[in-house]
N, C-alpha and C positions, 0 to 999 in steps of 0.2 A: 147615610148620605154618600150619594156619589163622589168621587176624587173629581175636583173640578179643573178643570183645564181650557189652557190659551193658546188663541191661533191667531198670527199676524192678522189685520184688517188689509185685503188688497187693495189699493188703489189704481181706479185705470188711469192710464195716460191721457184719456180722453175726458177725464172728470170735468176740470177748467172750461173747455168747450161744450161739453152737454152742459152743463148750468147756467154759459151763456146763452146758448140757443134754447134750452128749454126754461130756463128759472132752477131758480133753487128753493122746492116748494118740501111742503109734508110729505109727500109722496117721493121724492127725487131719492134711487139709489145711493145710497152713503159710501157705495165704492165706484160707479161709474157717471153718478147725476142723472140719468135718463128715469124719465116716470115710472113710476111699478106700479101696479094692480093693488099696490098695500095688501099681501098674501103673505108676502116670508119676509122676516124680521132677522137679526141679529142681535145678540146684548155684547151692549161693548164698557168694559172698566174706563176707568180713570186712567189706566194707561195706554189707552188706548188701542187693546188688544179686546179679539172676541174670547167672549167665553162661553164654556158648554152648558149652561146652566141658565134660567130666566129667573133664578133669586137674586135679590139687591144684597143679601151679605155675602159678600164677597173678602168678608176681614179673615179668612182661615190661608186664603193666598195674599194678603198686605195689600188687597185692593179695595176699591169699593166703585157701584155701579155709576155706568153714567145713562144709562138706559137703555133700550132697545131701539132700531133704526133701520128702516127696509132694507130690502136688497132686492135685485129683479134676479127672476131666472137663471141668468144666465150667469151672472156676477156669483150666484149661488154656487155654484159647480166648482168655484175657487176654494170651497173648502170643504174641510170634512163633514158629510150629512150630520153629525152630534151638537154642530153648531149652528144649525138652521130652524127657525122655531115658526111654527106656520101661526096664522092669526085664527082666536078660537071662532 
């Protein structure tokens, strides 16, 4: 098993206002609120940190999952590709 590892979740400054103007739907990036294509996912713990992994056990780091949750493009680029899990 790979060493599983945590990457802050970013949040834009701009979130609050894209979920006003757009909604805050299934689709809505989890770090900027604007729509995505539902293509690239993230998995984020209970602490609210992303992780490199799409398994829910997470107790080898004292976490556990709280699920995966888009991300657009561009929001993508905020972090390391290990952390980006494309939809199968």
């Amino acid at each position: 098993m790979e060493e599983i590892k945590t990457y802050e979740i970013y949040e834009s400054p701009k979130k609050e206002a894209n979920e006003e103007h757009f909604g805050n739907k299934s689709n809505s990036c989890i770090c900027c609120g604007r729509p995505t294509a539902d293509k690239l996912f993230i998995h984020a713990s209970t602490h609210w940190v992303a992780v490199n992994t799409t398994e829910d056990d997470l107790s080898s780091i004292g976490m556990e999952s709280q699920g995966t949750f888009p991300i657009g493009p561009e929001c993508a680029k905020k972090f390391p590709k290990e952390f980006i899990f494309k939809k199968a």
